[in-house]
Steps between C-alpha positions, in 0.01 A plus 500: 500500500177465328186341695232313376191659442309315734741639788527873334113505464489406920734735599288730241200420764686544819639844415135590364379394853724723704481792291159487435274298766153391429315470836281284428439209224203397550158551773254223629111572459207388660395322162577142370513432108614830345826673519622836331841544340609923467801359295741774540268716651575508911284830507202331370563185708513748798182645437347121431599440853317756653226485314156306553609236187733341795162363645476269185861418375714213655815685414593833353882526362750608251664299216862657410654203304455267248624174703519497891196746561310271230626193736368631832174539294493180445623365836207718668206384257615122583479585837147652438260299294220724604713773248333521175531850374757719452472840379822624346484887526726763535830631278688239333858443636762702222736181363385258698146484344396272818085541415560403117755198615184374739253521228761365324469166742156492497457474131831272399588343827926483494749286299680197666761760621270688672510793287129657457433476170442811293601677774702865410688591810873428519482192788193326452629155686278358788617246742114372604453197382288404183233359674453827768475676144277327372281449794539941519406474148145331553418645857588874463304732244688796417294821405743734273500836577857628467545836523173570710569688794133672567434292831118561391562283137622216714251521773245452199661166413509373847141597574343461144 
């Protein structure tokens, strides 16, 4: 029996979960319009969250894939219009390429399918709708620094 990819790439996720837990996704800071993204990097989003920087970011977290992480950015900008910077830091995610497909977004919005245009990871399909994208697009400033993971680089973007 052969299972579409969309079911093979969730069990994929599931068996990733239980054989390698993340603790945590994402950490809550004193701040209000800047978050951090470490990307792939959960050591460097550890050591954001117990650092000072926490006293000025809304939201420090990790970005793993191209199309449901990307979502629940989306979903928690909406939710917070006072968000209007986000610093992408940290190592980008091997396949996926989750930090390209967001600047990706930013720069070419997505296609009528939902499919982030220019976008190189394998799945880059959202399911928010065009006008959350869009209204991302205009709120949210993203400040590129893939592949930073000096948490003294990206404390001198957040406190310029």
């Amino acid at each position: 029996m052969i299972l579409p990819v969309k079911r093979l790439g969730d069990a994929a996720g599931k068996l990733c979960q239980a054989l390698l837990p993340i603790r945590h996704e994402y950490y809550l800071g004193a701040g209000n319009s800047v978050a951090i993204c470490t990307l792939s990097s959960i050591d460097l989003l550890e050591t954001v969250s117990r650092s000072p920087l926490m006293n000025k970011v809304l939201i420090a977290g990790r970005l793993l894939s191209e199309n449901k992480g990307i979502d629940a950015i989306i979903s928690f900008a909406i939710k917070h219009p006072e968000l209007k910077r986000l610093i992408l830091c940290g190592k980008e995610v091997k396949g996926h390429r989750a930090g390209q497909a967001l600047l990706a977004l930013m720069i070419n919005g997505m296609d009528s399918f939902g499919t982030i245009i220019g976008a190189l990871g394998p799945n880059p399909v959202l399911m928010s709708s065009p006008p959350d994208v869009e209204m991302f697009r205009h709120q949210v400033q993203i400040i590129n620094l893939i592949g930073a993971v000096d948490i003294a680089r990206i404390a001198q973007v957040l406190i310029p």
